[in-house]
C-alpha positions in Angstrom: -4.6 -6.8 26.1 -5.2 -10.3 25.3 -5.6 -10.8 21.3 -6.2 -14.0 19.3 -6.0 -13.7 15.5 -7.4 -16.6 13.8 -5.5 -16.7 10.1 -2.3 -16.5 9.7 -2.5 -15.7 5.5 -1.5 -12.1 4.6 -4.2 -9.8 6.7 -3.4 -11.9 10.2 0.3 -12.0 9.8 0.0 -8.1 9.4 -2.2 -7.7 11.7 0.3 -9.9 14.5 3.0 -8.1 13.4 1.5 -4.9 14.1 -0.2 -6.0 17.3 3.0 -8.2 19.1 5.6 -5.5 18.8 3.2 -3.1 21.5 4.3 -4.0 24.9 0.7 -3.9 26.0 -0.3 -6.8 24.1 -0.4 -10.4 24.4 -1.1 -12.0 21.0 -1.9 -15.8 20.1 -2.3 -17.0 16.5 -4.5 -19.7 15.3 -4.0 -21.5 11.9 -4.2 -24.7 10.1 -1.3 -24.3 8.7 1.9 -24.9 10.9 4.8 -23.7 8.1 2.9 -20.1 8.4 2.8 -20.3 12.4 6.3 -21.3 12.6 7.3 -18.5 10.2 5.6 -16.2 12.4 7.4 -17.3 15.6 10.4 -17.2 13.9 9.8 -13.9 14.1 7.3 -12.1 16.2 6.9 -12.8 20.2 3.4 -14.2 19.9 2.0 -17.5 20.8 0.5 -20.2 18.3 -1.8 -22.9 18.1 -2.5 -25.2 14.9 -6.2 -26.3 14.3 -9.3 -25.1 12.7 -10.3 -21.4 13.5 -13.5 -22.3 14.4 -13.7 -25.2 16.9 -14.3 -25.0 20.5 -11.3 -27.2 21.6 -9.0 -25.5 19.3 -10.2 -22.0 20.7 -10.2 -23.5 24.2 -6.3 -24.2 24.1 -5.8 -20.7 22.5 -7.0 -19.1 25.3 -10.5 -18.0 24.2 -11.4 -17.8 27.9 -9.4 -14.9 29.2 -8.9 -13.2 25.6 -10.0 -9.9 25.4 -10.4 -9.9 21.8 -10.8 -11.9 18.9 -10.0 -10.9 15.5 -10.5 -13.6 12.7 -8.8 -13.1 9.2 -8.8 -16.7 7.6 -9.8 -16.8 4.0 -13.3 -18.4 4.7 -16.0 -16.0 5.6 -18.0 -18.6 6.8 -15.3 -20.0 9.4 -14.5 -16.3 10.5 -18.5 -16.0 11.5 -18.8 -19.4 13.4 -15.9 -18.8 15.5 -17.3 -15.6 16.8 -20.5 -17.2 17.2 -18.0 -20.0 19.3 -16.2 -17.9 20.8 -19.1 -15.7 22.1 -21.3 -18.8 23.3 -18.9 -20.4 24.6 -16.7 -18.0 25.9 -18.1 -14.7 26.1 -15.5 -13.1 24.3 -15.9 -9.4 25.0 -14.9 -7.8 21.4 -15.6 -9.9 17.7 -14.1 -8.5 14.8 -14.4 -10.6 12.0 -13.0 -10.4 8.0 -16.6 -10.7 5.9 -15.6 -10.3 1.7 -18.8 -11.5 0.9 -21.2 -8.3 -0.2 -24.2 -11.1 0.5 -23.4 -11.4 4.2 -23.6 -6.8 4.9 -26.7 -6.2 2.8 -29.0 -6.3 6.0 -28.6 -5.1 8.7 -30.1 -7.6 11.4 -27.5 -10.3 10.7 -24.9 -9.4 12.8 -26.4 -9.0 16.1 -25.8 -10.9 19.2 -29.1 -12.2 18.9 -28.1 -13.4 16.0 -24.3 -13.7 14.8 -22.4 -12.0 17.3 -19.9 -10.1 15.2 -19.2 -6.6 17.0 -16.9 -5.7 14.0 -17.4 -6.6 10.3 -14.5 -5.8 8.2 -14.2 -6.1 4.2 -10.6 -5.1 3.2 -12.3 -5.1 -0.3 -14.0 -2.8 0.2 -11.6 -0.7 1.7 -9.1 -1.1 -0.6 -11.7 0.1 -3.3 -12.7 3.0 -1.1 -8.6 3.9 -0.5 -8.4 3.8 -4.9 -11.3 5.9 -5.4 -9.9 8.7 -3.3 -6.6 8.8 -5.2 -8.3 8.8 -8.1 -10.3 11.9 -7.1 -6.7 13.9 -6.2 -4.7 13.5 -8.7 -1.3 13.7 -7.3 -1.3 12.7 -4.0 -0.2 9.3 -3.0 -1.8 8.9 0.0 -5.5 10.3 0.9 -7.0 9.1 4.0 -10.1 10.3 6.1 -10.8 11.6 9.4 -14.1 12.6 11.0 -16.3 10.8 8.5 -14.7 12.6 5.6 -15.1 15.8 6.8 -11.2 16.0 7.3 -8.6 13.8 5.3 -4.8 13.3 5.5 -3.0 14.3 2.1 0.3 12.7 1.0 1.6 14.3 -2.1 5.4 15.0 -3.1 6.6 18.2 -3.7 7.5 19.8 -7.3 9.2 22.7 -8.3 5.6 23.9 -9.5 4.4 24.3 -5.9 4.3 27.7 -5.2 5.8 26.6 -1.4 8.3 24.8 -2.4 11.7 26.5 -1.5 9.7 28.6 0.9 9.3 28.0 4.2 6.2 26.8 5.9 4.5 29.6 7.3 4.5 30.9 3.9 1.3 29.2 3.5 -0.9 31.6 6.0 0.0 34.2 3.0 -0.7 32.2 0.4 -3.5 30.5 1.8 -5.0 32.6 4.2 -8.2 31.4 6.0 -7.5 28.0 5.1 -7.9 25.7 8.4 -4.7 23.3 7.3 -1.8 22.1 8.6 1.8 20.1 7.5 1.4 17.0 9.7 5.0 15.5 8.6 7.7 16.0 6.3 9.9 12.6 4.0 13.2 13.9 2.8 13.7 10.2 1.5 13.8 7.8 4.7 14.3 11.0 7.2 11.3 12.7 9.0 11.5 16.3 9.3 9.7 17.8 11.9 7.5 20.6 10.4 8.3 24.1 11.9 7.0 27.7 10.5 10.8 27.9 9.6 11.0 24.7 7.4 11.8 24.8 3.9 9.3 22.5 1.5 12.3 21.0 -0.9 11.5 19.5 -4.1 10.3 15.6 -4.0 9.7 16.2 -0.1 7.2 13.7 0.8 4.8 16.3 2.8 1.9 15.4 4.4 -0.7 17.5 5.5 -4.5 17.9 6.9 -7.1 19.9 5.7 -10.9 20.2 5.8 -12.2 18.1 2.6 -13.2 21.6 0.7 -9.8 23.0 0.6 -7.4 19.8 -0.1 -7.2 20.9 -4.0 -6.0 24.7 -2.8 -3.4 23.1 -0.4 -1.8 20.5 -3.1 -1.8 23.4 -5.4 1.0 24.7 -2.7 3.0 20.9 -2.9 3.0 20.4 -6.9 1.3 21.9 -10.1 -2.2 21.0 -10.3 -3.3 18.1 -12.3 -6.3 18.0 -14.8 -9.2 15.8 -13.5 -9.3 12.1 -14.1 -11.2 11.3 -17.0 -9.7 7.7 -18.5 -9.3 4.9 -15.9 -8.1 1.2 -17.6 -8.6 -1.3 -14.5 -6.3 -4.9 -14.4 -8.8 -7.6 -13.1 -11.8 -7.8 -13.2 -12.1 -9.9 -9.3 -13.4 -8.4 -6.5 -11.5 -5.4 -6.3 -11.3 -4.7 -9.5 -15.8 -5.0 -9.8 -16.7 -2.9 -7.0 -13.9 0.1 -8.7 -15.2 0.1 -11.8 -18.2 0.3 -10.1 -17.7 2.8 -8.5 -15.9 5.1 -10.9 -17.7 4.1 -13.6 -20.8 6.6 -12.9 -18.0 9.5 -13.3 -15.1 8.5 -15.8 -14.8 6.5 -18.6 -14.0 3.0 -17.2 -11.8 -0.2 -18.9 -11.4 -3.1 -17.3 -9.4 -5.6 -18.4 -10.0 -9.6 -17.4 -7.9 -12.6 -18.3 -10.7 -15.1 -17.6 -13.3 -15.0 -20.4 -16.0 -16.3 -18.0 -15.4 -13.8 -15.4 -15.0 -10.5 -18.4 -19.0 -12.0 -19.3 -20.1 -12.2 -15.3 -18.7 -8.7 -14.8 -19.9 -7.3 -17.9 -23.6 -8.5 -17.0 -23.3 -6.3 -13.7 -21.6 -3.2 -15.0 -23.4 -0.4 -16.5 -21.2 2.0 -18.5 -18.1 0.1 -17.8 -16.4 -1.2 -21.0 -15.2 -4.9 -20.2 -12.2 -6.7 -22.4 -10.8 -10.0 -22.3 -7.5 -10.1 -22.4 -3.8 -10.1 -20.9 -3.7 -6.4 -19.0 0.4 -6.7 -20.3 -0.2 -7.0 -23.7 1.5 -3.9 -25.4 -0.7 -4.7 -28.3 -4.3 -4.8 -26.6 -2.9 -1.9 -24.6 -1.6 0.0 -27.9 -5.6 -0.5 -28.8 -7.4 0.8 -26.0 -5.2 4.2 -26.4 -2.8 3.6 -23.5 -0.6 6.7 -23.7 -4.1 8.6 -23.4 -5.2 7.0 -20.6 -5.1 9.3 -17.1 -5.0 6.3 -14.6 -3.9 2.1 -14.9 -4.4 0.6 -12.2 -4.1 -3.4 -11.7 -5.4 -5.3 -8.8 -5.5 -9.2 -9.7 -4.8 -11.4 -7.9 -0.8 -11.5 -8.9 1.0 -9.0 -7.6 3.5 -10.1 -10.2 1.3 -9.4 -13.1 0.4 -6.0 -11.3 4.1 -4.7 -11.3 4.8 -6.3 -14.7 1.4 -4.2 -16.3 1.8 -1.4 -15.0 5.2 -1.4 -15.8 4.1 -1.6 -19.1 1.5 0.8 -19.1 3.8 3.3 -17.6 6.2 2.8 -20.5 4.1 2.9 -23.3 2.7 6.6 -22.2 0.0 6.1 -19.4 0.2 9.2 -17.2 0.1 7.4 -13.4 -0.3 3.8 -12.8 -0.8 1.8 -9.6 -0.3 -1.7 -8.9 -1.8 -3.7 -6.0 1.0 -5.5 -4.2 1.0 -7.2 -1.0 4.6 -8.2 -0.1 5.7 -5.2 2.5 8.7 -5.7 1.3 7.7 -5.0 -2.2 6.1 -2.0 -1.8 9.2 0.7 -1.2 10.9 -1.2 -4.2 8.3 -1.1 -6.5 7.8 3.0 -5.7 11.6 3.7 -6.5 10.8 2.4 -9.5 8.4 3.3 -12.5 5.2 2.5 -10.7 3.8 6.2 -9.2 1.7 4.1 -6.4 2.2 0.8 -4.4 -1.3 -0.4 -2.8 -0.5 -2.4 0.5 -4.1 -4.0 1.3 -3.0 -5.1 4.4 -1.7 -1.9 5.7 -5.2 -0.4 4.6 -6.6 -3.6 6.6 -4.8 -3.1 9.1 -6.2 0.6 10.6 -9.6 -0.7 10.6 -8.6 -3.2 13.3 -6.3 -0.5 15.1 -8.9 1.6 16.0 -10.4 -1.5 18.2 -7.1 -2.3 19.8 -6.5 1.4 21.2 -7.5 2.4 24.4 -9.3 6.0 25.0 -11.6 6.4 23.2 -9.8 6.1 19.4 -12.2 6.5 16.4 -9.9 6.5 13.6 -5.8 5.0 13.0 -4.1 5.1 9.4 -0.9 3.4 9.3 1.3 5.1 7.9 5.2 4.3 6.0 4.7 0.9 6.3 4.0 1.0 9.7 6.3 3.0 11.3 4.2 5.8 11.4 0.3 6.6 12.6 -2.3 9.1 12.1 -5.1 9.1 15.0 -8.3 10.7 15.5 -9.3 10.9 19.2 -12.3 11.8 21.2 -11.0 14.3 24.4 -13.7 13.0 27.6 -13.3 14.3 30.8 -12.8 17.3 32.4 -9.8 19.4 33.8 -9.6 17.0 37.0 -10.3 13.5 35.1 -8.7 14.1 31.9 -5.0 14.7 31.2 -5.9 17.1 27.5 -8.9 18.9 28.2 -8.6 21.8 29.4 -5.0 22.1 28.5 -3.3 24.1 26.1 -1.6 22.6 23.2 2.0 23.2 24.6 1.0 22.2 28.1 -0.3 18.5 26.5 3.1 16.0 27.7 2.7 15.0 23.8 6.1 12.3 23.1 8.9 12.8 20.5 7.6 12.8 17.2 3.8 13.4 17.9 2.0 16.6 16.8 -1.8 17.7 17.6 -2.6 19.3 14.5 -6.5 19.8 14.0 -9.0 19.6 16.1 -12.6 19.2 15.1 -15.2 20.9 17.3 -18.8 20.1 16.7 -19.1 21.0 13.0 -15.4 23.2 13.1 -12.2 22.4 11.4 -9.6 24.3 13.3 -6.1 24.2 12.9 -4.7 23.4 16.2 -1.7 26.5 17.5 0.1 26.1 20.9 -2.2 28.2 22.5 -5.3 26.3 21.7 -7.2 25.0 24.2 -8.7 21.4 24.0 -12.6 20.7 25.1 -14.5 17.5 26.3 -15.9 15.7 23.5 -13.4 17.3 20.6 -12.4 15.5 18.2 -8.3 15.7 18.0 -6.1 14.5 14.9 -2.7 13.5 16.1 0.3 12.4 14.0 2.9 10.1 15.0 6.5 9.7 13.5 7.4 6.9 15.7 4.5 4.6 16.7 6.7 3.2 19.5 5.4 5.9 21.8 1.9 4.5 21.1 1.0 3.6 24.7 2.1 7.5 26.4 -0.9 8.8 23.5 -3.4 6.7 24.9 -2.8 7.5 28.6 -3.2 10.7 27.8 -6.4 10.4 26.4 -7.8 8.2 29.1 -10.0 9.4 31.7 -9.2 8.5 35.4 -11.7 5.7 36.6 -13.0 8.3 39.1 -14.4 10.2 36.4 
């Protein structure tokens, strides 16, 4: 597939890094700035071009007129519009995806039409990254919490305490414990190794376990991983940007909501368009304004400026001085695994939330949903099974029959409004929905053949 990224800032170097190292994939970068492109050649085997994003010529050179694809992430949501407006003019670009932050531009719904922007795919890692928050914040105790299925289903990541009633049993312990309970163990983290989940496996303490249940029954399944935590009641919020608006938003109509701002214009803009939220200026590191606001009683600190510096450096603080989880937005990769081995419970990576949105465009069958998962070694994939016995190489077929590659598991399967848990001996249907887990995305492209119909189908 022929992919041109236009922004080379955080987002677009993710998103070429994820993109270039699949075989399948030829991938040319567009930015201004030549440093950033030469970085990324340095390397990643992708192709780059400096100029604007958005003009013809410069789009022309890229190769705008064979690409099947173009996905632009510069900081401008204005340039990121035109050039799919450009690039669908001009060149008839089949597939638009384009980075809109702006809440002004997605309130209607006639904008982004080919009649009128041509933007196939709007996406708001803002948003997302508020959407990814608000789920941890409604499981305590899980570091990861992603959906499948339009909620209906979500992948849990939690680690294992001696509390857990599983842990130091083995796995199909939990049809006893649980019984009834469509769920299964996806994967298993005993530090960087994967463990590959069998009904003879023993759940160790601090195992990284992840697992997939239907929505109702993920607080019944962690109670297996860890002790139960009490509901989140206090939530103190670092920054008072973009992010940090649209959580306190959004939590504020069900917890008691802080949010601290450095900027004592922006603590009056965002107090004007909160309604329960309390808003203080102020450094989010100051022990003393912490000591105030009843720190050490405080359930949740989160920080998401616009410094990933100032995020680990708060929450560092906050954890110290009594706060029972923190979270800190940071958006070096590298970062990330260091800051979790650490003091701070929960590294946000908003390009690796970003970055599923756009994966689940660039995969062939037909892929609804991809989470990246461990940094991106790892994926979790809902697909739609089409076809039949002849056309299709899954339906029809029993689990154990499917020519699934090392590391990959099927392990629900969503049928109309069902959440089964998927055994050996199931047999897959046209039109289900299948959640697959991969511990080595390298085998990417054998999953998508095998949910691809023949062209004679």
């Amino acid at each position: 597939m022929r992919i041109l990224i236009l922004g080379a800032g955080q987002v677009g170097s993710t998103a070429a890094y994820s993109l270039a190292r699949e075989e399948a994939n030829e991938v040319t970068i567009v930015d201004a700035d030549p440093g950033a492109l030469r970085d990324l050649q340095d390397r990643l085997d992708v192709r780059t071009v400096v100029g604007h994003a958005a003009h013809p010529d410069v789009l022309e050179r890229a190769g705008a007129k064979t690409a099947d694809m173009i996905i632009a992430l510069t900081d401008s949501d204005e340039v990121n519009m035109v050039a799919c407006q450009v690039a669908f003019t001009i060149f008839h670009t089949p597939l638009k995806i384009a980075r809109v932050r702006a809440s002004e531009y997605t309130r209607t719904d006639t904008l982004f039409m080919q009649e009128a922007l041509p933007v196939d795919v709007c996406i708001n890692p803002e948003q997302l990254v508020t959407e990814y928050i608000e789920r941890l914040v409604h499981y305590p105790g899980a570091f990861q919490v992603l959906d499948f299925a339009d909620g209906a289903v979500r992948l849990v990541g939690a680690r294992a305490h001696s509390a857990g009633l599983l842990v130091g049993q083995q796995i199909k312990a939990l049809k006893e414990h649980i019984p009834g309970t469509e769920t299964r163990i996806a994967a298993i983290y005993r530090g960087d190794k994967s463990i590959l989940p069998k009904g003879d496996t023993l759940i160790q303490e601090d195992d990284q376990v992840f697992f997939i249940a239907a929505r109702s029954d993920i607080r019944l399944v962690m109670s297996e991983m860890r002790k139960l935590e009490d509901p989140v009641r206090h939530v103190v919020i670092a920054g008072g940007g973009n992010i940090g608006l649209r959580l306190a938003s959004a939590l504020e109509q069900t917890n008691q909501v802080k949010i601290i701002e450095r900027s004592k214009e922006r603590a009056q803009t965002i107090s004007e368009r909160l309604g329960r939220a309390i808003v203080l200026h102020g450094d989010a590191a100051d022990e003393e304004l912490l000591l105030e606001e009843n720190i050490d009683r405080t359930d949740i600190f989160i920080a998401v400026t616009n410094s990933e510096e100032a995020n680990i450096l708060s929450a560092m603080v906050a954890k110290r001085m009594g706060c029972k989880k923190v979270m800190a937005l940071v958006t070096r990769p590298s970062y990330v695994e260091l800051v979790e081995s650490g003091s701070i419970d929960v590294a946000i990576s908003p390009q690796q939330i970003t970055i599923g949105s756009l994966l689940a465009h660039v995969r062939k069958g037909d892929v609804v949903k991809v989470h990246s998962l461990r940094r991106g070694r790892a994926e979790a994939i809902e697909a739609i099974a089409h076809g039949d016995e002849k056309s299709s190489r899954v339906v029809g077929k029993r689990i154990d029959e499917i020519p699934l590659p090392p590391g990959t598991s099927i392990n629900i399967i969503i049928r109309g409004e069902q959440v089964r848990q998927a055994h050996h001996d199931t047999v897959v249907e046209a039109n289900d929905h299948v959640i697959l887990f991969m511990t080595d995305r390298r085998h990417i492209d054998e999953v998508e053949r095998l949910f691809q119909t023949d062209v004679t189908f």
